[in-house]
Structure formats: structure tokens, C-alpha cells
mmCIF file of the N, C-alpha and C atoms, coordinates in Angstrom:
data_MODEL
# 
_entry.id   MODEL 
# 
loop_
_atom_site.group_PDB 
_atom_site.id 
_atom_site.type_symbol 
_atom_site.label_atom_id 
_atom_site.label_alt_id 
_atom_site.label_comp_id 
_atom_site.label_asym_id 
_atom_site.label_entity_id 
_atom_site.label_seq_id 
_atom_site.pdbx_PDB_ins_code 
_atom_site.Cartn_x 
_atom_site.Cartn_y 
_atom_site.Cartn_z 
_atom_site.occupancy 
_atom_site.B_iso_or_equiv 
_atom_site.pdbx_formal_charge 
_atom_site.auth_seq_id 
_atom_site.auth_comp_id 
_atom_site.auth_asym_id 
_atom_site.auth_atom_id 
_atom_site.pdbx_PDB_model_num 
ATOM 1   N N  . UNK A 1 1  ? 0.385  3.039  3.703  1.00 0.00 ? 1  UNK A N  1 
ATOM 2   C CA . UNK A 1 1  ? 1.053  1.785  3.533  1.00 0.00 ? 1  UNK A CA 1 
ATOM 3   C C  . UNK A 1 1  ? 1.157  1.396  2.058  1.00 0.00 ? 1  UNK A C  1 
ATOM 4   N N  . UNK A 1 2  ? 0.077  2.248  1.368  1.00 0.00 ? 2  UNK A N  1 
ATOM 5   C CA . UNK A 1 2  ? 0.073  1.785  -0.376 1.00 0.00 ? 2  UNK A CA 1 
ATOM 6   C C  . UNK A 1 2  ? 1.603  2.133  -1.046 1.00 0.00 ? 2  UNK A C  1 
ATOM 7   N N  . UNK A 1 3  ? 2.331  3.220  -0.407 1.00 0.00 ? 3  UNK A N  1 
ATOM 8   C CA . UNK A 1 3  ? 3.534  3.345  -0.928 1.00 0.00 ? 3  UNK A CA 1 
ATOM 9   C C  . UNK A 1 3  ? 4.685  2.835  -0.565 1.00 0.00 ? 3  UNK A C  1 
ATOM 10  N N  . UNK A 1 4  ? 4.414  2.331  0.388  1.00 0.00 ? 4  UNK A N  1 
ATOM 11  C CA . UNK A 1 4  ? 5.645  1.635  0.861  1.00 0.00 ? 4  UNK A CA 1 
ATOM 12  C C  . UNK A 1 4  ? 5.291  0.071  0.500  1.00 0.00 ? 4  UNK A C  1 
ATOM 13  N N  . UNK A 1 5  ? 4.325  -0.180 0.187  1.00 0.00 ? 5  UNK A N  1 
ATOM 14  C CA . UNK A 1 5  ? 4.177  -1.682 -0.600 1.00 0.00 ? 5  UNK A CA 1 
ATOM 15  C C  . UNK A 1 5  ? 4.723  -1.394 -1.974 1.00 0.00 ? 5  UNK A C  1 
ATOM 16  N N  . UNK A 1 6  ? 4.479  -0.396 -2.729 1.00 0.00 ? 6  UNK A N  1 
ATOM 17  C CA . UNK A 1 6  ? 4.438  -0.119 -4.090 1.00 0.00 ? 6  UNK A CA 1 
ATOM 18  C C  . UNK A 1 6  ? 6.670  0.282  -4.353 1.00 0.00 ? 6  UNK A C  1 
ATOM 19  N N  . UNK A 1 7  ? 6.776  0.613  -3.023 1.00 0.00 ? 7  UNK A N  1 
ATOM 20  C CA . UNK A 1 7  ? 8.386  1.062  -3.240 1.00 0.00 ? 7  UNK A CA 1 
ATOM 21  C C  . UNK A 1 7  ? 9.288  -0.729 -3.177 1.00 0.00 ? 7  UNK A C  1 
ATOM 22  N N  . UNK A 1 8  ? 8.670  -1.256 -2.029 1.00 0.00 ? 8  UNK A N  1 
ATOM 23  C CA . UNK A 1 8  ? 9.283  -2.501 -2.082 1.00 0.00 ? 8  UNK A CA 1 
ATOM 24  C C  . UNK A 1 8  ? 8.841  -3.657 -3.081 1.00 0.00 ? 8  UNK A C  1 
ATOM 25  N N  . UNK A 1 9  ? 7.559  -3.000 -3.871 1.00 0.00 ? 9  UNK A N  1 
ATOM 26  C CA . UNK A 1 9  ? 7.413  -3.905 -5.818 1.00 0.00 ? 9  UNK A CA 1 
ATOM 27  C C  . UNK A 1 9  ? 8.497  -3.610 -6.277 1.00 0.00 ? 9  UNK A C  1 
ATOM 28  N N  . UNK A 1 10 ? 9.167  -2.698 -6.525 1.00 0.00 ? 10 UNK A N  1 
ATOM 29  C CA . UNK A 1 10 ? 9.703  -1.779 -7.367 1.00 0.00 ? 10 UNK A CA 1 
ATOM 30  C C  . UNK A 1 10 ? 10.974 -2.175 -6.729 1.00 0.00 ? 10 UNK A C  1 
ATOM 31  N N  . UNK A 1 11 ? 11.706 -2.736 -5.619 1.00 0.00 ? 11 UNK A N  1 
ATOM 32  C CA . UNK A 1 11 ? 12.898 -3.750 -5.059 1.00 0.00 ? 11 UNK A CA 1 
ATOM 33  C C  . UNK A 1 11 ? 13.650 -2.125 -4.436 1.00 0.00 ? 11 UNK A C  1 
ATOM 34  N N  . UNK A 1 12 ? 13.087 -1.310 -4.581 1.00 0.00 ? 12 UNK A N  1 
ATOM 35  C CA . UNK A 1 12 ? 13.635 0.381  -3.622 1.00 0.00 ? 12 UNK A CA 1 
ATOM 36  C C  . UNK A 1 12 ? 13.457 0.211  -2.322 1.00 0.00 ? 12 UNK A C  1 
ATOM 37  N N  . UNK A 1 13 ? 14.810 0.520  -1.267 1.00 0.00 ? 13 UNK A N  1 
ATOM 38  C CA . UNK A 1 13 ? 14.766 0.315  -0.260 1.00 0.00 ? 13 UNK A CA 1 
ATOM 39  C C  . UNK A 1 13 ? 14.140 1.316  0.314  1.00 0.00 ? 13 UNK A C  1 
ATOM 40  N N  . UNK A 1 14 ? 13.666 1.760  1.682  1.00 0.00 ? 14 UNK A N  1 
ATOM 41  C CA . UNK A 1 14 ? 13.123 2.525  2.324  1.00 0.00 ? 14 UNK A CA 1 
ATOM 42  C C  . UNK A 1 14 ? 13.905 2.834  3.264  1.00 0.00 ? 14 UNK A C  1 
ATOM 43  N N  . UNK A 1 15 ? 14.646 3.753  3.035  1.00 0.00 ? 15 UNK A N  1 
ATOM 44  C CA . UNK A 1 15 ? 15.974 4.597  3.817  1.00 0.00 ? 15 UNK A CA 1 
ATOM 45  C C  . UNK A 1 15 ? 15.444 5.495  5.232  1.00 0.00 ? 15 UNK A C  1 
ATOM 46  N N  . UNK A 1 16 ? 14.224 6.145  5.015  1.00 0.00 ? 16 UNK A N  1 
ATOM 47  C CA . UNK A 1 16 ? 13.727 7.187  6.425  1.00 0.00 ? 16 UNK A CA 1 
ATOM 48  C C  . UNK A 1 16 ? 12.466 6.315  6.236  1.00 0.00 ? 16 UNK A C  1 
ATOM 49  N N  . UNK A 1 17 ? 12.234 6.397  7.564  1.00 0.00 ? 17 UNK A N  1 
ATOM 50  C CA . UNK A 1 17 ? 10.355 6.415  7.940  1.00 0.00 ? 17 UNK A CA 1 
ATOM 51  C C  . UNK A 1 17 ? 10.762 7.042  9.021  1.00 0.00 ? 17 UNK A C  1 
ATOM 52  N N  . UNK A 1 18 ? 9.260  8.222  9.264  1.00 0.00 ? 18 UNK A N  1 
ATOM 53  C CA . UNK A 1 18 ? 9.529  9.550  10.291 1.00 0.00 ? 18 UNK A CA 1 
ATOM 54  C C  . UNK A 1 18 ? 7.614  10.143 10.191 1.00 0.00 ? 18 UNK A C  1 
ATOM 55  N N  . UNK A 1 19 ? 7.180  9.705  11.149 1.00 0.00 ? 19 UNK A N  1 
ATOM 56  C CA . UNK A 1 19 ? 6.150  10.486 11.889 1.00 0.00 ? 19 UNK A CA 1 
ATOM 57  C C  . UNK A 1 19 ? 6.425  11.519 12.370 1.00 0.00 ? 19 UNK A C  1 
ATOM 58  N N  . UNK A 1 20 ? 6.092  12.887 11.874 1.00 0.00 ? 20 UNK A N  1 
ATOM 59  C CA . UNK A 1 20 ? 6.087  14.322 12.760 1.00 0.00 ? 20 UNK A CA 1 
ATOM 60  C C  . UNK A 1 20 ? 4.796  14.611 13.638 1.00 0.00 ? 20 UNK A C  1 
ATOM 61  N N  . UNK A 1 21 ? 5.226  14.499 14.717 1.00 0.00 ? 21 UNK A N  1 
ATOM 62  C CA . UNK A 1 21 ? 3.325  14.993 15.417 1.00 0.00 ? 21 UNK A CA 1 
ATOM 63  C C  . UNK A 1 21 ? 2.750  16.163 15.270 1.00 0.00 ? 21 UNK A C  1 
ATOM 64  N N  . UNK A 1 22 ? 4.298  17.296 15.174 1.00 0.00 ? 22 UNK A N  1 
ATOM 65  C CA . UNK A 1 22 ? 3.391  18.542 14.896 1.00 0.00 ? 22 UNK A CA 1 
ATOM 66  C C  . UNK A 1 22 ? 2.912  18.751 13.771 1.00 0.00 ? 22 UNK A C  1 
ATOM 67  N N  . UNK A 1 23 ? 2.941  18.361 12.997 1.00 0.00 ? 23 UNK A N  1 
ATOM 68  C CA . UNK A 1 23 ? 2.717  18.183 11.432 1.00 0.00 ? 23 UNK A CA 1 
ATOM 69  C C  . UNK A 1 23 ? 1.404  16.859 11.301 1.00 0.00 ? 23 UNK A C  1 
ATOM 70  N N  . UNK A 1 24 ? 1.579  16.267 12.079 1.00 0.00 ? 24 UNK A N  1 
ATOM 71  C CA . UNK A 1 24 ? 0.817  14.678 12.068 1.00 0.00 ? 24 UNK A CA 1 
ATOM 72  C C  . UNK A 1 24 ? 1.041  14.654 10.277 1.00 0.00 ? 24 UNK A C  1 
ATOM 73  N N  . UNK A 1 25 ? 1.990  14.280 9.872  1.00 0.00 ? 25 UNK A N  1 
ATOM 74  C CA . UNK A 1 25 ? 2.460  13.949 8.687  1.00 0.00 ? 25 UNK A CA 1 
ATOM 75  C C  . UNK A 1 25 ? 3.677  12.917 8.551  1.00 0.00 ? 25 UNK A C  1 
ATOM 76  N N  . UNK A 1 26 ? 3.613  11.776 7.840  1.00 0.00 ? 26 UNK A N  1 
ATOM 77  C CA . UNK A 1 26 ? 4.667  10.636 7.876  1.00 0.00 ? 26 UNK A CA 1 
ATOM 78  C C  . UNK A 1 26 ? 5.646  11.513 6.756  1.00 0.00 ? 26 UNK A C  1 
ATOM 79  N N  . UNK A 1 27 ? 6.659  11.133 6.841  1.00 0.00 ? 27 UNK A N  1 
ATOM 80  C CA . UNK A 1 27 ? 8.050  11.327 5.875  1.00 0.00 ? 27 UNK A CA 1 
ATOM 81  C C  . UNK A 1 27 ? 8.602  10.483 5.015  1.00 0.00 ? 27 UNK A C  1 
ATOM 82  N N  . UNK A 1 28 ? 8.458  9.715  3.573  1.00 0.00 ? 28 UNK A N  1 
ATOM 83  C CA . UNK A 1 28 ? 9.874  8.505  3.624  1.00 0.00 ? 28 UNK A CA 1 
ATOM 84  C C  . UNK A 1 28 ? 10.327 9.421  2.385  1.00 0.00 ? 28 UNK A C  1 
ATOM 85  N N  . UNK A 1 29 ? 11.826 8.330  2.885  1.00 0.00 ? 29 UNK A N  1 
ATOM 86  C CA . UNK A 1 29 ? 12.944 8.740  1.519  1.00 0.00 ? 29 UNK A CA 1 
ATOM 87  C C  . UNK A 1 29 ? 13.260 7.297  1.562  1.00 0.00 ? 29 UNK A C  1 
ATOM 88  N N  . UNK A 1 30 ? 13.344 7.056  0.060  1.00 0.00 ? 30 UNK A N  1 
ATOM 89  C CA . UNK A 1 30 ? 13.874 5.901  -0.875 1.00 0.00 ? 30 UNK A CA 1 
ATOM 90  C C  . UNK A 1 30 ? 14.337 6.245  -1.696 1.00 0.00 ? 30 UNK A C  1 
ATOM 91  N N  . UNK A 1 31 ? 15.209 4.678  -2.345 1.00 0.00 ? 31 UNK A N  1 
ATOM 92  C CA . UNK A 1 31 ? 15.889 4.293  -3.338 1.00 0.00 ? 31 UNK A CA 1 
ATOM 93  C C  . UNK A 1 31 ? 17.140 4.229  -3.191 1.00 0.00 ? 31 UNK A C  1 
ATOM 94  N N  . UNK A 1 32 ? 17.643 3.907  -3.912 1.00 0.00 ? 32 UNK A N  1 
ATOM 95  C CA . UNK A 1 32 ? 19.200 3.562  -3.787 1.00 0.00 ? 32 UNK A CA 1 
ATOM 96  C C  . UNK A 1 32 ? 20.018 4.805  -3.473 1.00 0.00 ? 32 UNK A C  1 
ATOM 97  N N  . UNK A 1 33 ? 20.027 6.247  -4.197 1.00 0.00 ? 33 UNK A N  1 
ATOM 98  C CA . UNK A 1 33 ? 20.170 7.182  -3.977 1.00 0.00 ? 33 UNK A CA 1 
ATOM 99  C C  . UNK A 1 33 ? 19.494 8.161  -3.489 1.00 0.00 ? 33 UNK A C  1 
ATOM 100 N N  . UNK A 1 34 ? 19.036 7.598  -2.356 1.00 0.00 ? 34 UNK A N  1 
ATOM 101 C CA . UNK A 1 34 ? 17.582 8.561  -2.005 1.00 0.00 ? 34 UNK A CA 1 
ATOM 102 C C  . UNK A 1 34 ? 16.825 9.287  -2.348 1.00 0.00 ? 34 UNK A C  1 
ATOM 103 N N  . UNK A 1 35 ? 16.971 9.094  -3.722 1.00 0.00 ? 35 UNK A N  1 
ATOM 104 C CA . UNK A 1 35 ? 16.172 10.078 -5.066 1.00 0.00 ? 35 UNK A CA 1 
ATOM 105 C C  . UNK A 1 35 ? 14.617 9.795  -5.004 1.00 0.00 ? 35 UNK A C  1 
ATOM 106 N N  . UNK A 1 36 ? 14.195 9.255  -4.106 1.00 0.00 ? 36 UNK A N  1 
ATOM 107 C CA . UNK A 1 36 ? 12.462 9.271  -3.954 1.00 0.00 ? 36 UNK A CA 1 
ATOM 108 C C  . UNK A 1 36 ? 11.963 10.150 -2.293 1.00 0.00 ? 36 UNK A C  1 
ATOM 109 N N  . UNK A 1 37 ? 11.073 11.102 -2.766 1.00 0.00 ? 37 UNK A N  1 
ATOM 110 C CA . UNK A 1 37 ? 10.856 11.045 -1.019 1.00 0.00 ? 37 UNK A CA 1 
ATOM 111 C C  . UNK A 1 37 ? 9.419  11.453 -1.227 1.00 0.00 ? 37 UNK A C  1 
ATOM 112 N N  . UNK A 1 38 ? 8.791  11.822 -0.387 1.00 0.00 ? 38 UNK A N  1 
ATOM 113 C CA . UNK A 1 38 ? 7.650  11.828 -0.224 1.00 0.00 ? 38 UNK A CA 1 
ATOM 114 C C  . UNK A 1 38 ? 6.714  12.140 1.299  1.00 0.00 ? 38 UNK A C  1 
ATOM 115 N N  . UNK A 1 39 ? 5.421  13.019 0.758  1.00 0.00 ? 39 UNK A N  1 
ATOM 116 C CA . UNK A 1 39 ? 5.085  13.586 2.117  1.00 0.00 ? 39 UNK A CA 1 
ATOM 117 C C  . UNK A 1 39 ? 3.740  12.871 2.050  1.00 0.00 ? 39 UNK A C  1 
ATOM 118 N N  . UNK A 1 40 ? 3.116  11.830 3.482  1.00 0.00 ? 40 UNK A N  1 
ATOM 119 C CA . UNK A 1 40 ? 1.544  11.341 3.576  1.00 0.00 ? 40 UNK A CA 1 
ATOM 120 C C  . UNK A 1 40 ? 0.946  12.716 4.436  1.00 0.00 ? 40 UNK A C  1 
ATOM 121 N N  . UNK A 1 41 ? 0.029  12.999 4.407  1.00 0.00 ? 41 UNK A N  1 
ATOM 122 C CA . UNK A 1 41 ? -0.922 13.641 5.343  1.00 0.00 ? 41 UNK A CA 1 
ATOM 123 C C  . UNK A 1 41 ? -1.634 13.090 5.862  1.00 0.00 ? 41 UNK A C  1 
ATOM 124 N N  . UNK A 1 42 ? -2.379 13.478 6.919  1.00 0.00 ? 42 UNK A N  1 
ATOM 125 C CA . UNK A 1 42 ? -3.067 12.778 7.842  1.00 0.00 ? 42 UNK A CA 1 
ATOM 126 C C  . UNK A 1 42 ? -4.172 12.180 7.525  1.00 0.00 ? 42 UNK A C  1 
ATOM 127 N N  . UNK A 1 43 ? -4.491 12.985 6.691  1.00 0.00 ? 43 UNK A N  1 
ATOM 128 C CA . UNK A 1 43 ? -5.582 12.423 5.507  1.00 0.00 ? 43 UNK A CA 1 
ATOM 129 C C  . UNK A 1 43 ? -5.167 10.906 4.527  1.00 0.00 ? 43 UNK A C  1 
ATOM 130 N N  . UNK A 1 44 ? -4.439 10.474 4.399  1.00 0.00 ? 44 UNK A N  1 
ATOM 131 C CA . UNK A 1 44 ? -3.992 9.951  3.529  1.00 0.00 ? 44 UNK A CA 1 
ATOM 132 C C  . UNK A 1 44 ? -3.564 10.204 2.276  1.00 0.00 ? 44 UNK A C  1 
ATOM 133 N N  . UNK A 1 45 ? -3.408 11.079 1.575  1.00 0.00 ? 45 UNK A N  1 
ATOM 134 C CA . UNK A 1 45 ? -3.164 11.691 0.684  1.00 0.00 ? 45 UNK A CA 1 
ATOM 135 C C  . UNK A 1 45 ? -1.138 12.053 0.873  1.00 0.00 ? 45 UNK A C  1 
ATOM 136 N N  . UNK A 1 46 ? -0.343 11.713 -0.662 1.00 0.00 ? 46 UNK A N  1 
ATOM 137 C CA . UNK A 1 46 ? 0.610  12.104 -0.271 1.00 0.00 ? 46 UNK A CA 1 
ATOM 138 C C  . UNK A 1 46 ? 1.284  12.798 -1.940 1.00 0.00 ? 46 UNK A C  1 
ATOM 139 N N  . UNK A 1 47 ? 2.045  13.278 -1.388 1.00 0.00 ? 47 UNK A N  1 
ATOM 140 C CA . UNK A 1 47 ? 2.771  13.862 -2.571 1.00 0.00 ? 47 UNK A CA 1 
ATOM 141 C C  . UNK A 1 47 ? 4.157  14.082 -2.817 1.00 0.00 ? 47 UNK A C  1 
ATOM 142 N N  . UNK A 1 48 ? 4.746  13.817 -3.520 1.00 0.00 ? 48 UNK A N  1 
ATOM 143 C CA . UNK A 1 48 ? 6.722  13.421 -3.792 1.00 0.00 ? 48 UNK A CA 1 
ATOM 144 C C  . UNK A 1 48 ? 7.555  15.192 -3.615 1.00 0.00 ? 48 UNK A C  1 
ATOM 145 N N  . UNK A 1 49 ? 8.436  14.940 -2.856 1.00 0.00 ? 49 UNK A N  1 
ATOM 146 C CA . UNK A 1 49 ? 8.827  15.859 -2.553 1.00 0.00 ? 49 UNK A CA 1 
ATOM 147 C C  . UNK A 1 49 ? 9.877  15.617 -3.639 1.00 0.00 ? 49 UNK A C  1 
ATOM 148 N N  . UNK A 1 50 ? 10.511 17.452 -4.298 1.00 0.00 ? 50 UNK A N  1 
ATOM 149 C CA . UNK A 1 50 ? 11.085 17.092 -5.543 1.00 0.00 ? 50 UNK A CA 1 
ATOM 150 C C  . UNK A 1 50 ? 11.866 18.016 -4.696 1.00 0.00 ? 50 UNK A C  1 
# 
């Protein structure tokens, strides 16, 4: 949830939210040009998909 508070500081919309179960991994893509995305793990831990 820390990044999706931190995307809507930043006034970036949040275009995908997507839970995979087989993965148990969340998905988002933001920004105006969907130029942000990003992978959480189940762990909490996430990292920007480039």
C-alpha cells in the first residue's frame, strides 16, 4: 500500500491493479503514460519493472 500512497503524493494515476495467484504477486502500472510499473511480492518487497 506504501506505493500506491506514494504514486497518488506524486498526483500519478494508477492505471492497472492486478493480483496474480499463481505468482501471489500484485502488478501496478502508473502515470500518465504508463511509464511506471512495478512488481510487490508476497513478501512485501517490490521492484519497478523497466
Amino acid at each position: 500500500m506504501f506505493l500506491c500512497q506514494l504514486l497518488s503524493n506524486l498526483y500519478q494515476p494508477i492505471q492497472v491493479f492486478r493480483y496474480d495467484q499463481k505468482l501471489e504477486t500484485l502488478y501496478i502500472q502508473a502515470g500518465r503514460a504508463d511509464e511506471i510499473a512495478a512488481i510487490i511480492n508476497q513478501d512485501g518487497n517490490w521492484n519497478f519493472v523497466l
